[in-house]
C-alpha positions, 0 to 999 in steps of 0.5 A: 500500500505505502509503495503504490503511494509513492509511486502515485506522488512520485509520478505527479513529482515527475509531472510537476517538474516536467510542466514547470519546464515546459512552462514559461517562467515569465513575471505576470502581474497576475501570478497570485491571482489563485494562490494568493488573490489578496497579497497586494491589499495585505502590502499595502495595509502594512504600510499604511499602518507604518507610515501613520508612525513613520513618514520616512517609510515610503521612501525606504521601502522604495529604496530598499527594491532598488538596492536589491535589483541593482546586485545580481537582479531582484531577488531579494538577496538584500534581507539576508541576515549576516550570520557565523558564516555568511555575508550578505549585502546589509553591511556593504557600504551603500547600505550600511547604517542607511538602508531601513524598513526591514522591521516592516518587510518582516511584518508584510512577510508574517501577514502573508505567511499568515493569508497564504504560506509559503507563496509569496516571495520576499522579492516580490515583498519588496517589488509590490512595497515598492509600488504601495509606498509610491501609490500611498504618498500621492504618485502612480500605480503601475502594473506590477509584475510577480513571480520571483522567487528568493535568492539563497546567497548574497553578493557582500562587496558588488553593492559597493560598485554596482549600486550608483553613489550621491558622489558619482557625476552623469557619465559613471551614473549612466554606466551603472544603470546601463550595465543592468540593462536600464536607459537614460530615461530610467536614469532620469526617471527612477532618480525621481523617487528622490522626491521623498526620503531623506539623506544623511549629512554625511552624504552630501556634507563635502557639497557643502565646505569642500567640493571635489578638494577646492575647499568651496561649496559645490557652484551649482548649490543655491545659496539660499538653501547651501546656507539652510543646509550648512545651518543642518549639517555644520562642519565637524557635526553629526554626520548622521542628522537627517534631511529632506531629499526635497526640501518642499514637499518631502512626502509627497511624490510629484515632481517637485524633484525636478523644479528643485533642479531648475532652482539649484536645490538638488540635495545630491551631486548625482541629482544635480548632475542630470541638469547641470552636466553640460550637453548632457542628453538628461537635461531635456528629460528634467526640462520635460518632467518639470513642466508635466508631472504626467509625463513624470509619472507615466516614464516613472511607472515604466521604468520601475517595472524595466527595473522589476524585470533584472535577472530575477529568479524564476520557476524552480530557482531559489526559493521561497524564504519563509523568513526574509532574512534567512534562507530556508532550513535544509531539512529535508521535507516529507514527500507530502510536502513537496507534492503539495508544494510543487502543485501549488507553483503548477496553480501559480503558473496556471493563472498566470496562463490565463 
């Protein structure tokens, strides 16, 4: 009896496999639809309830996606925790002491688990928070695309170049975005989330007192607002106060980013270089997105779904992290489990082909 059993399981494993390969492992924004039909609902009412304690969140989270598909694509690979034996990306430069919202992707990953266990990635976590956070502080919807799955390794020292620096100028800024398969619109255009969150002094402080060595401020900071900041951020201060990225709707999402441009009030070199780099191809994408928000918007929603789309891991790569910040346990399943497991990615893909 127990062997027929196992025979019986062991051929559907066999199907299982089989379908997954002749499947398309193509991202669908309608992934969840019969595994998890809610998982967009249950982002954002996390969030909502963050952001009533936190108004920095949104731009966390945001934050957050993009730091996590500019190394080795969209999987989640930027939650794993350090342990005795394993680096991961928290503690690489970038994201040190600068990256936030964990606590929060924990608590949309417990709703979740609670709603649908073991469904829903926790790179998809990030790509629908991302979105919500957006949605939330008064910016664009955009269709977004799911099925990744989690990585089981990190890249320690990659964020370290891969991810674009406040101090980088146009020419290495584009060459980061390029060699993730982004274009000069995406540079334009995902530079725009600058228009919430904050920054450290310690970011942007040599702007301020000694640009590039000459022992001056930067020449393309106002001087009305280079006198605000050296009043936040003075010499031999803490480095860690924090500031508005746009100092006139910080929460908001519009296109306040780029008038701030205009008027010489990019927070960042790197913000200010898509303007002020002379006979840069970026400057009349600012000049546009300045005077239409629409056209902000609309370029904005396209390319954060041009950056969902980076090498992320699908059908049977990776996994599905039960725990965010840990890859999953390497004991072994019983055999009930995986039939049920691999069934249910057959369902996700199913409704996927719908």
């Amino acid at each position: 009896m127990a062997f027929g059993w196992c025979s019986t399981h062991i051929t559907w494993i066999a199907f299982a496999f089989a379908f997954i390969q002749c499947t398309s492992a193509q991202l669908s924004p309608t992934f969840y639809q019969s595994t998890c039909p809610n998982v967009t609902n249950i982002v954002g009412q996390v969030i909502q309830q963050a952001l009533q304690n936190d108004s920095r969140i949104a731009a966390s989270l945001l934050r957050l996606h993009f730091h996590d598909c500019f190394v080795n694509g969209c999987d989640g690979s930027v939650l794993l925790d350090d342990t005795a034996n394993f680096t991961g990306e928290k503690t690489a430069g970038p994201n040190n002491n600068s990256l936030r919202g964990f606590d929060v992707v924990d608590n949309i990953k417990a709703a979740l688990e609670s709603a649908c266990n073991a469904t829903v990635s926790c790179a998809d976590i990030l790509a629908i928070a991302a979105e919500q956070s957006v949605v939330l502080s008064g910016g664009p919807s955009w269709s977004i695309q799911l099925g990744r799955r989690d990585s089981t390794t990190a890249n320690a020292t990659l964020p370290n170049t891969a991810i674009p620096a406040p101090t980088d100028n146009l020419s290495v800024i584009i060459t980061k975005f390029q060699n993730v398969g982004l274009s000069l619109t995406d540079v334009v255009a995902l530079s725009g989330a600058h228009t919430i969150g904050r920054a450290r002094c310690t970011v942007f402080i040599n702007r301020l007192y000694n640009f590039s060595g000459t022992g001056n401020p930067g020449s393309t900071l106002n001087s009305s607002y280079l006198s605000t900041l050296q009043s936040t951020c003075p010499q031999n201060g803490n480095g860690n106060t924090i500031t508005a990225l746009d100092p006139t709707t910080q929460d908001t999402f519009d296109n306040n980013y780029y008038i701030n441009l205009q008027n010489e009030m990019g927070l960042l070199q790197s913000d200010q270089e898509l303007l002020n780099t002379t006979g840069a191809s970026t400057i009349s994408i600012v000049n546009d997105y300045t005077g239409s928000q629409a056209d902000f918007f609309s370029n904005f929603s396209n390319s954060m779904i041009n950056m969902g789309n980076i090498s992320p891991l699908t059908g049977t790569s990776g996994e599905i992290r039960l725990n965010c910040t840990k890859i999953n346990s390497g004991a072994t399943e019983s055999l009930s489990q995986t039939v049920s497991n691999l069934l249910n990615i057959i369902k996700q893909y199913q409704s996927v082909s719908q």
